[in-house]
NUMARVEX-428359 format. One line per field, with one value per residue: chain; x, y, z of N, C-alpha, C in turn; residue number from 1. Coordinates in steps of 0.1 Angstrom, whole numbers. Atoms other than C-alpha are relative to their C-alpha. Layout:
chain c(A,...) $
nx c(X,...) $
ny c(Y,...) $
nz c(Z,...) $
cax c(X,...) $
cay c(Y,...) $
caz c(Z,...) $
cx c(X,...) $
cy c(Y,...) $
cz c(Z,...) $
n c(NUM,...) $
% end
This chain:
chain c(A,A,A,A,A,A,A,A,A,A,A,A,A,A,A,A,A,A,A,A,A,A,A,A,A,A,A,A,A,A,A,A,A,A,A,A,A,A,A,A,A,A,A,A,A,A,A,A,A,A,A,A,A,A,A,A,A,A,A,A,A,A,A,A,A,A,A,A,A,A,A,A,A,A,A,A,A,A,A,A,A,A,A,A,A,A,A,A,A,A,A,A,A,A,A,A,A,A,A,A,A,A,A,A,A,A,A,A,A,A,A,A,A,A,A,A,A,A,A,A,A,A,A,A,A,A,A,A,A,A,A,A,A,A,A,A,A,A,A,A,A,A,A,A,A,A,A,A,A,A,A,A,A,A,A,A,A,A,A,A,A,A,A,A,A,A,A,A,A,A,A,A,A,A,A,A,A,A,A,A,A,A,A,A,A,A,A,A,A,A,A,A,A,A,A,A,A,A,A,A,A,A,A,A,A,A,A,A,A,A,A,A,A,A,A,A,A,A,A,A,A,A,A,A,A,A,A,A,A,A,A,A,A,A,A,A,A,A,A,A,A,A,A,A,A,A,A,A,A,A,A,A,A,A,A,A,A,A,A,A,A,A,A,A,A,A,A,A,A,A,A,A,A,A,A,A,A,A,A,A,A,A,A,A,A,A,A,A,A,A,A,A,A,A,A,A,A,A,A,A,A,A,A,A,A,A,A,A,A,A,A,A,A,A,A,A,A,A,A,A,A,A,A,A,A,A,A,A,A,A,A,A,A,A,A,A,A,A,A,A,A,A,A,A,A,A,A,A,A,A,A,A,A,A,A,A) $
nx c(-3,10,8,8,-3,1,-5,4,5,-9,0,-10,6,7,10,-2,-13,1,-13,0,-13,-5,-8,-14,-2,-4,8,3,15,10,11,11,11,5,3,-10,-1,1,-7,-11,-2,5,-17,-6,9,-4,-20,1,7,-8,6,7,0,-12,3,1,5,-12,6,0,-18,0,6,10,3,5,15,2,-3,10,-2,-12,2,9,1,-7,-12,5,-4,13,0,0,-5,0,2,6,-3,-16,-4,7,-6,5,-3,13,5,10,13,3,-5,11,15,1,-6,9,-6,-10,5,-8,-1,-3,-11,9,-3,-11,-4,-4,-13,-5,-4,12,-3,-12,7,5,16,4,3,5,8,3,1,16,8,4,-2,10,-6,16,14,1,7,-9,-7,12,-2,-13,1,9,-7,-9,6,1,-16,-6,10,5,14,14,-2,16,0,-2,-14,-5,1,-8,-16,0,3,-17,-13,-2,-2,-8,-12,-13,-6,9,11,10,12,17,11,14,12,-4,2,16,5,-7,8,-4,9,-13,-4,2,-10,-10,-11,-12,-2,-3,-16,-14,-3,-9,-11,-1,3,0,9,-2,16,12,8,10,-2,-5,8,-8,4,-6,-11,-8,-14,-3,-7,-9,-8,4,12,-2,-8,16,2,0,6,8,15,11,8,11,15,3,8,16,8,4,12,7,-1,12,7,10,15,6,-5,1,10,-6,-13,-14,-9,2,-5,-14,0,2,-8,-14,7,0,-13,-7,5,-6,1,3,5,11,-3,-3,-8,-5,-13,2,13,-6,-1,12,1,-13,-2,11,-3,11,-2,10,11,4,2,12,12,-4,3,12,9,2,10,15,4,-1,-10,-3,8,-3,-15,-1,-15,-6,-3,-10,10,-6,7,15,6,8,7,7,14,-3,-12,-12,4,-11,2,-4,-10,-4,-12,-4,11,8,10,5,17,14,5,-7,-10,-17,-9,-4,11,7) $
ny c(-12,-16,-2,-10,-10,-14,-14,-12,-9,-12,-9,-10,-6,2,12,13,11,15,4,17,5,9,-5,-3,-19,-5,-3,-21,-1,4,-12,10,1,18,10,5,4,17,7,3,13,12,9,9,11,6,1,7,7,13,9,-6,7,-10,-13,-2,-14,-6,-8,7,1,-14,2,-5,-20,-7,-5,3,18,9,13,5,-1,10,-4,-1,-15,-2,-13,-4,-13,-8,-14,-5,-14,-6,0,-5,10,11,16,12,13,12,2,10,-4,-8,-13,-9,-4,-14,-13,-10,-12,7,9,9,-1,13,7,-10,-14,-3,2,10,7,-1,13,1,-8,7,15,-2,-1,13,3,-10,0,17,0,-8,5,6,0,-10,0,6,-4,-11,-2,-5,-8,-13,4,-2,-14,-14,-1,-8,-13,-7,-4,-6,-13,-6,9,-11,0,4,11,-9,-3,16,7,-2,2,18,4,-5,4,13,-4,-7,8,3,-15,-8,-10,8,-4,6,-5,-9,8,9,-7,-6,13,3,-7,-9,-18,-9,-13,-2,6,-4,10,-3,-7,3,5,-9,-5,10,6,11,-2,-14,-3,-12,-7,4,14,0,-14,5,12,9,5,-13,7,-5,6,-1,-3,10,8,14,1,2,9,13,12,4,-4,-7,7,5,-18,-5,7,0,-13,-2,6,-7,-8,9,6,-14,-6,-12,-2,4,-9,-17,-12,-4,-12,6,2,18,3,2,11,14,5,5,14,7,2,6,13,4,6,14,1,-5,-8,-12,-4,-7,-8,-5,-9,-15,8,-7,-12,-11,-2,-11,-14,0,-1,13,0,-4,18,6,-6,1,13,5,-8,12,14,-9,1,12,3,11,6,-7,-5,0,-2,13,2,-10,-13,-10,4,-6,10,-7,9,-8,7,6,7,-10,-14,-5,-5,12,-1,0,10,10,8,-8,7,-10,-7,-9,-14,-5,-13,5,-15,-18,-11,-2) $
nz c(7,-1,12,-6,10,-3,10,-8,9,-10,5,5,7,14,-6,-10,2,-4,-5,-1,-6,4,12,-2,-4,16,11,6,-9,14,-2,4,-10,-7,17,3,-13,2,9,-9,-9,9,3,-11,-5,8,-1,-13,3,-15,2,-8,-16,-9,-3,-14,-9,-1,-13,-15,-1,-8,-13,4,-8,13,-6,-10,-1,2,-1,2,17,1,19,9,2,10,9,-1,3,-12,-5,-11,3,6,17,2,0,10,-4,-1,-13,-3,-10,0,0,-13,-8,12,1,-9,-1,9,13,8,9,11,13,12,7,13,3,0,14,-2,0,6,7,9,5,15,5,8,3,7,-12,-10,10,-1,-15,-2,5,-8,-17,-3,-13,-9,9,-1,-15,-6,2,-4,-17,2,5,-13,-9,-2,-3,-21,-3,9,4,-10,-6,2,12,-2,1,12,4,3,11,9,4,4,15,5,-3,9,14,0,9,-6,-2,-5,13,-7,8,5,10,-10,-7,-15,-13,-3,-5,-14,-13,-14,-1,4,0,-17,-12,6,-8,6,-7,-9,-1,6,-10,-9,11,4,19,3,10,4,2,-9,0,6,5,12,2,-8,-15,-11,0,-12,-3,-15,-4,-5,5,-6,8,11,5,-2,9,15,10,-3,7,-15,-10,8,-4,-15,-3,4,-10,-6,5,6,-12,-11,8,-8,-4,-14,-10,0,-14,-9,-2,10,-10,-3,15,-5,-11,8,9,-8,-2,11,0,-10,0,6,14,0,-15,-4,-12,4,0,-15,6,-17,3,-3,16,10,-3,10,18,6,-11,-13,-11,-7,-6,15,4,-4,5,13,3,-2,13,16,-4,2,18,4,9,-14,-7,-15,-6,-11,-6,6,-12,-3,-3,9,15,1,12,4,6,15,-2,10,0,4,5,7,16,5,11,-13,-5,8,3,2,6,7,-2,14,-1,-8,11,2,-7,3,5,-12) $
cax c(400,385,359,348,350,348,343,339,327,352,339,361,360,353,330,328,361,361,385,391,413,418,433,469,486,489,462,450,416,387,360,329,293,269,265,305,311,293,308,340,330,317,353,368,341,349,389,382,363,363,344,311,318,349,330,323,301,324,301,302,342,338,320,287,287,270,236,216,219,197,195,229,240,221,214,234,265,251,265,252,254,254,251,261,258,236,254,290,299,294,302,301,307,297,273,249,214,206,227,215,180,189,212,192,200,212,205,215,232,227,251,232,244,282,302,313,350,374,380,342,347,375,358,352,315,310,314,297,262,264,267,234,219,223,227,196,201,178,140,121,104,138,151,122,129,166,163,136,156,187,168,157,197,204,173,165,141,116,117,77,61,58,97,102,82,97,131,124,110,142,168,156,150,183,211,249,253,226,201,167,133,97,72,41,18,38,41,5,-1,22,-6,16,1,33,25,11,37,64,87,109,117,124,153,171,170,186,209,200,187,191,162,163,122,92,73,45,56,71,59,90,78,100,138,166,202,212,233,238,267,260,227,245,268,234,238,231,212,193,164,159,157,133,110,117,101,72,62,60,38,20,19,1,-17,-26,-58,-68,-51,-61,-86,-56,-27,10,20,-3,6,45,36,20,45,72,47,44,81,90,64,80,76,54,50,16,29,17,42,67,96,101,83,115,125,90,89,122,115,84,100,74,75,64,30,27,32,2,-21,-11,-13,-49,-59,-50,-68,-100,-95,-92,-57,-48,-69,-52,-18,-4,32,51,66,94,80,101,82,50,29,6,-21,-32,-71,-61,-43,-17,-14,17,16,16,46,64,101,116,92,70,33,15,-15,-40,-40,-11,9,45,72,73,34,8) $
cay c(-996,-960,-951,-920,-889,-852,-820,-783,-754,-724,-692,-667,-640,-654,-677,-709,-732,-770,-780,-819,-831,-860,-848,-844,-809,-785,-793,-758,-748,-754,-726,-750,-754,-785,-801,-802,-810,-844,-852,-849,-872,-897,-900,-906,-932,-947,-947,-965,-989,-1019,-1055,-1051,-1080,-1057,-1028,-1017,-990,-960,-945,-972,-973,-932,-942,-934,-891,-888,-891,-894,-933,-957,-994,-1002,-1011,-1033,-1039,-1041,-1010,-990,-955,-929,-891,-864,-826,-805,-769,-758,-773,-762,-797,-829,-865,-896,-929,-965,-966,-994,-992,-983,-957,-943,-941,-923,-896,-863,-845,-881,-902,-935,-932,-959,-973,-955,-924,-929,-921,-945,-963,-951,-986,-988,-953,-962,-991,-994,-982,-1015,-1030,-1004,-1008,-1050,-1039,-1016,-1044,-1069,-1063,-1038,-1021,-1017,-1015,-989,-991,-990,-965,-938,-952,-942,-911,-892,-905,-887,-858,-854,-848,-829,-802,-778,-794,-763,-777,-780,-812,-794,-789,-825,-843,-818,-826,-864,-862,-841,-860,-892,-877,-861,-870,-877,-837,-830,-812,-825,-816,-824,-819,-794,-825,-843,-812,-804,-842,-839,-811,-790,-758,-742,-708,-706,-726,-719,-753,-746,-716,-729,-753,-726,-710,-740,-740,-774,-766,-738,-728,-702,-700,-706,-739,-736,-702,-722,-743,-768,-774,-769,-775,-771,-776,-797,-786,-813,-830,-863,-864,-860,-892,-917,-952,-974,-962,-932,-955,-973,-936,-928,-958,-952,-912,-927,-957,-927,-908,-943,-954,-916,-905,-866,-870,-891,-867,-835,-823,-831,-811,-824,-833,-868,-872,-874,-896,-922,-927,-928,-956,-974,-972,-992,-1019,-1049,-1069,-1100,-1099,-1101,-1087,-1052,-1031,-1010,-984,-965,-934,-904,-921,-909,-879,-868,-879,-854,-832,-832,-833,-867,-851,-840,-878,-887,-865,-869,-909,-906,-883,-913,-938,-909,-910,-947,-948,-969,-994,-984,-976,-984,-983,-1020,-1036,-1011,-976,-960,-981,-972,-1001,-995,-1017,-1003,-1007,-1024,-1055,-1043,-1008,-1013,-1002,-1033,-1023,-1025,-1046,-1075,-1098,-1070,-1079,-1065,-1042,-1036,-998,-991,-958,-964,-946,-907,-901,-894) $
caz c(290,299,276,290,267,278,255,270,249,262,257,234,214,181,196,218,217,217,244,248,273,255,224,222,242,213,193,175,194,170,170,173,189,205,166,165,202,193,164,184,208,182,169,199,206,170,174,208,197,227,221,239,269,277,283,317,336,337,364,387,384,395,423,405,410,374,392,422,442,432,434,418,380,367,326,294,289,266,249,266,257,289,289,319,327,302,274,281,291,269,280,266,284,284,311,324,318,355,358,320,333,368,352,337,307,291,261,243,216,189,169,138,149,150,120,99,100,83,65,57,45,16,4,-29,-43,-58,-22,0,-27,-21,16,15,-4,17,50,65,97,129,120,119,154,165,144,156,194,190,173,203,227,214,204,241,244,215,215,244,273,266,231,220,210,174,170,179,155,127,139,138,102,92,109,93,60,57,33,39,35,59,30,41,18,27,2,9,7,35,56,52,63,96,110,130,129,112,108,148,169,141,152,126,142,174,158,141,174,191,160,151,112,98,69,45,41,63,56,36,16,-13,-37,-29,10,37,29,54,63,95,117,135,130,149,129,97,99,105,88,67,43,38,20,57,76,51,58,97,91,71,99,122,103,94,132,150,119,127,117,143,172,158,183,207,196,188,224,226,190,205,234,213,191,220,231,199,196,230,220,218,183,189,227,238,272,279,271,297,298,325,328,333,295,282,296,287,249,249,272,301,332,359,367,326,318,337,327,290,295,312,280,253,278,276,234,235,221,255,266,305,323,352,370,366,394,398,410,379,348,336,318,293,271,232,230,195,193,173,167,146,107,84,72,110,113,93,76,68,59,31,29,4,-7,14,-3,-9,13,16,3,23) $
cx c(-10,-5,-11,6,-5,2,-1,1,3,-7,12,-5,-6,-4,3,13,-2,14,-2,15,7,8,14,0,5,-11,-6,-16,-6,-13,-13,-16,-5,7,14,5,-3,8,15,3,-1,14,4,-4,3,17,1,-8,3,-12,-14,1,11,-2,-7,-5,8,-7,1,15,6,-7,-18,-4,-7,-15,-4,-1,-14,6,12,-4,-7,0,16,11,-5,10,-6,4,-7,0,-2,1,-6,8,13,9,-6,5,-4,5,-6,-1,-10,-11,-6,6,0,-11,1,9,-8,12,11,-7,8,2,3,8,4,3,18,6,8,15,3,0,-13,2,12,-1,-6,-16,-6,-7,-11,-18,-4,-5,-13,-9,-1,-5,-12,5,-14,-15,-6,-4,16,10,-4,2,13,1,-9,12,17,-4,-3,11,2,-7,-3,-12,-9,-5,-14,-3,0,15,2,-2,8,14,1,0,14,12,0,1,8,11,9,4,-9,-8,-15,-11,-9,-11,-16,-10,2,-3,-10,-4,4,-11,8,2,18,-1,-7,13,14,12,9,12,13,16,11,5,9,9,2,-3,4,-6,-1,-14,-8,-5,-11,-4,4,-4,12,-2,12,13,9,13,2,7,8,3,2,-12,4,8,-6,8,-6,-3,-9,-18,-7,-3,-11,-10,-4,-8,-15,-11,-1,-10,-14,-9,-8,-4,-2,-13,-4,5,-1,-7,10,13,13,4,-6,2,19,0,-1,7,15,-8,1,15,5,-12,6,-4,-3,-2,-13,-5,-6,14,5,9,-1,1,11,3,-13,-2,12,3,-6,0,-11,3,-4,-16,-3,-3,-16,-8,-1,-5,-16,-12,3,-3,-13,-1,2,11,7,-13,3,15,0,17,5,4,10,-4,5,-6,-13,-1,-11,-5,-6,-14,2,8,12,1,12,2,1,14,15,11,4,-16,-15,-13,-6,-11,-3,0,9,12,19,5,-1,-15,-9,-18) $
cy c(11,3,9,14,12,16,11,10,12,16,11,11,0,-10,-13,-9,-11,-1,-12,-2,-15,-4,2,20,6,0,18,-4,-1,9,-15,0,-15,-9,-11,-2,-16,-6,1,-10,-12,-8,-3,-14,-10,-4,-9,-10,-18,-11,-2,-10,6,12,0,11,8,8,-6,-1,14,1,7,13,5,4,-4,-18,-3,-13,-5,-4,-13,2,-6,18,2,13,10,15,9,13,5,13,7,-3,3,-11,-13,-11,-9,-12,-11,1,-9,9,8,14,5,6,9,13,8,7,-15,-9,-9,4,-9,-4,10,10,8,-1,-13,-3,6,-12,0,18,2,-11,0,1,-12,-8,4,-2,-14,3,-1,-11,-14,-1,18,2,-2,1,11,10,3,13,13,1,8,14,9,-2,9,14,10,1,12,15,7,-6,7,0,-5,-13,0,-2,-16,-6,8,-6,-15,-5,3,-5,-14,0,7,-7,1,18,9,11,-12,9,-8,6,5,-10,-7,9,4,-11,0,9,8,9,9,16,7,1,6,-9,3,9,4,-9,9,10,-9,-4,-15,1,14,0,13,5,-7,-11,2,10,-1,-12,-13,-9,5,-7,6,-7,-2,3,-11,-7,-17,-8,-2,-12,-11,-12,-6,8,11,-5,-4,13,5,-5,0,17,-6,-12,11,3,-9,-7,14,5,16,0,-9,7,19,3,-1,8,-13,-8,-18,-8,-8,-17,-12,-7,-4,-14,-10,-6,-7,-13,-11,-8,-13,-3,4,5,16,7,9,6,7,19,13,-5,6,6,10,-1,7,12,4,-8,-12,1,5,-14,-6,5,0,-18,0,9,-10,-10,9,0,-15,-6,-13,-5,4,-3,-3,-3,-15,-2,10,14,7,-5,2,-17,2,-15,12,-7,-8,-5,2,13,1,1,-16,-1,1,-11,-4,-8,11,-3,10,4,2,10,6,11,-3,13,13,1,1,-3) $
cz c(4,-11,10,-7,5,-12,6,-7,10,-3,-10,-8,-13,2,9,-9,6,7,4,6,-3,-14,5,4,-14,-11,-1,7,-14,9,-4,10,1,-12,2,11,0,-7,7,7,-7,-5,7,4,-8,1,10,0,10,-6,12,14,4,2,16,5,4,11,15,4,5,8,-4,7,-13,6,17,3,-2,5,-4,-13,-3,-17,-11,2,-14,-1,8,1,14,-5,9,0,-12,-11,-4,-2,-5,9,-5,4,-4,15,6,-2,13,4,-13,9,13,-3,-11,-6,-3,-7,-4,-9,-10,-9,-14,-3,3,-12,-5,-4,-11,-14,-12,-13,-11,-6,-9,-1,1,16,11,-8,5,14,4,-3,10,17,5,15,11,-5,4,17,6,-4,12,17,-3,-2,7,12,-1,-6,8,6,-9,0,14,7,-1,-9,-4,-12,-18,-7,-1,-11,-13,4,-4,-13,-7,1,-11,-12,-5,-12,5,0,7,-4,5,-8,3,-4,5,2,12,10,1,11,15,8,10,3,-4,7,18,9,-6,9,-5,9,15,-4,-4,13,13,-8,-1,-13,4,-17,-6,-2,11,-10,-4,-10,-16,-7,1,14,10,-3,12,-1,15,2,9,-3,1,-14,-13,-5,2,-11,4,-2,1,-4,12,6,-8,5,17,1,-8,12,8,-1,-4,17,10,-12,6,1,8,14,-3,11,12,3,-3,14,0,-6,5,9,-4,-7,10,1,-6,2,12,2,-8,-10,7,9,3,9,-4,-2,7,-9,13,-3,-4,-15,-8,-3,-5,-14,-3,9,10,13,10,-3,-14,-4,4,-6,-15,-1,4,-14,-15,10,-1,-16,-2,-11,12,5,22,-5,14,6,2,21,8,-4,-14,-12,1,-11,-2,-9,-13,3,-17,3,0,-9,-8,-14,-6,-3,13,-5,-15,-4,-3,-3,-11,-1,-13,0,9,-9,1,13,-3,-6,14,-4) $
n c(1,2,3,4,5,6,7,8,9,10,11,12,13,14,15,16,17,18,19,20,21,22,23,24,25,26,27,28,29,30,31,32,33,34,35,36,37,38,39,40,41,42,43,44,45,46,47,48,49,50,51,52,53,54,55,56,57,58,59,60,61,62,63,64,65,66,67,68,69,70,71,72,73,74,75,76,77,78,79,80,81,82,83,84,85,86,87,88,89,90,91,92,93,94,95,96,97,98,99,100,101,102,103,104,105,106,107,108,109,110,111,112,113,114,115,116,117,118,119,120,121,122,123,124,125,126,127,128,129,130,131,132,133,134,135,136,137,138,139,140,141,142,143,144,145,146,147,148,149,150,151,152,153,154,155,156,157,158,159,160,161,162,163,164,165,166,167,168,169,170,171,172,173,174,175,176,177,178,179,180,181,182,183,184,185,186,187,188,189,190,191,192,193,194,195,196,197,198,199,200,201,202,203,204,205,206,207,208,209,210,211,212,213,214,215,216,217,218,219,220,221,222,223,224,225,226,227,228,229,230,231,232,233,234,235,236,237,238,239,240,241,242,243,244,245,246,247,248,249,250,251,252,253,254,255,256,257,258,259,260,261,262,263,264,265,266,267,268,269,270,271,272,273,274,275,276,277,278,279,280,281,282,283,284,285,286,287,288,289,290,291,292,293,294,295,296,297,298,299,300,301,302,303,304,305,306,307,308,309,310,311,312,313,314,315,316,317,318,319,320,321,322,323,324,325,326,327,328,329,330,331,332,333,334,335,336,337,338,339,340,341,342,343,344,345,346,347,348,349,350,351,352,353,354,355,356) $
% end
């Protein structure tokens, strides 16, 4: 089955038009931007729903023209979100892993962040409540992994390391009507020089939120409406997204990274985020994946990883067997929060979810 989805944002006079060649001829045009460009594709992706051993590299079946050649496919078929020309053109596709990691301007998109089924969606309360209660979704390390990497799709690549972490905190702490509130002690705790860099700013300018007050002006904190529509159809539960924005903020502390600004703050946490649970292997990823979660550049990467091996957040770094992975060593065993995965452990004096 083809499982390759196309959107293209037309210009007009009352604004950009969603055109989908995969929609029936006739459909009425839909005045829409990026947000609702995704969520377009998301249903398609959901409606088409194929059994994952019958999925198949849709790049390598188009004679791989999505990116430059590499080694050949290689990996698991994963989901993987494309924009082209500056944003006009969307694509999503299953694509192997190998030919994910060599095409730019593209992210995985987790499972997390497709809406959910009709079916599940008409399902009595009663049911949908047992669901939440039993069944938990990925953990947090994976949520926070998940959610940069489709960020570094969704947000402009000039997008500062500032804007990210707010959008991270906001996406996860969001409700089913994308309304998102964190409280002036939290956003004091995140450190990210508000009224300087002004990240917020920056998303309403990429029309990803849109906030009716500056961040730190009200005694409320900073609330906001997302925009993005992908972002707003997240599952399970908004209880787990919650505890996947406070291991963030539990896992790079600011105050240990203040004297170095927001950007090493980012890096660390992509880091964190791609260590695997219980492996006393160093940990790897491969390096364009890093870079494009903190939006930086090859020769930014370096010099960013040799400044948390100079603050002794890395014990070293060094490039894996394959010239494209970076592998890295924490100078602490485990740098992962007590409160990290399944099987959780518990800490003495450790603050509940959401304080600070």
């Amino acid at each position: 089955m083809q499982r390759t989805w196309t959107v293209e944002l037309r210009p007009g006079r009352g604004g950009p038009t969603l055109y989908c060649p995969q929609c029936p001829p006739g459909t009425p045009p839909v005045r829409a931007a990026a947000p609702q460009a995704l969520a377009h594709l998301a249903r398609h992706a959901r409606r088409d729903a194929l059994p994952q051993y019958l999925r198949t590299c849709q790049c390598d079946a188009r004679g791989c023209c999505w990116h430059p050649r590499h080694r050949g496919c290689a990996g698991p078929v994963l989901l993987v979100l494309t924009r082209e020309h500056g944003g006009r053109l969307w694509r999503l596709a299953d694509v192997c892993a190998a030919c994910a990691a060599a095409t730019t301007h593209a992210a995985v998109v987790p499972d997390t962040a497709l809406p959910a089924s009709p079916a599940t969606r008409t399902a009595p309360a009663k049911n949908r409540a047992r669901s939440r209660r039993e069944h938990r979704g990925p953990s947090e390390q994976v949520r926070v992994r998940e959610m940069l990497s489709y960020l570094a799709a969704a947000l402009p690549t000039q997008t500062s390391p500032s804007a990210r972490l707010l959008a991270l905190q906001c996406a996860l702490r969001s409700n089913a009507a994308g309304h998102v509130r964190i409280p002036t002690g939290l956003l004091r705790g995140m450190r990210l020089d508000l009224h300087a860099t002004a990240p917020h700013e920056e998303l309403q300018d990429a029309r990803w939120l849109y906030s009716p007050t500056r961040p730190g002006t009200g005694p409320v904190g900073f609330t906001a409406q997302l925009l993005d529509a992908a972002v707003r159809t997240q599952a399970p539960a908004r209880r787990d997204r919650a505890r996947a924005a406070d291991w963030a903020l539990r896992t790079c502390p600011a105050a240990r990274f203040r004297p170095l600004g927001p950007l090493p703050r980012l890096l660390a946490l992509a880091l964190t985020a791609h260590l695997p649970a219980g492996s006393p292997a160093p940990a790897h990823a491969e390096g364009y994946l890093l870079a494009r979660m903190c939006g930086l550049t090859p020769p930014e990467l370096v010099h960013v990883l040799d400044l948390l091996v100079n603050t002794d957040f890395l014990q070293s770094w060094t490039y894996g067997p394959n010239p494209e992975d970076v592998q890295w060593e924490f100078t602490q065993p485990d740098p992962l929060p007590c409160n990290q995965g399944p099987g959780r452990r518990a800490c003495a004096g450790t603050p509940a979810p959401g304080t600070v």
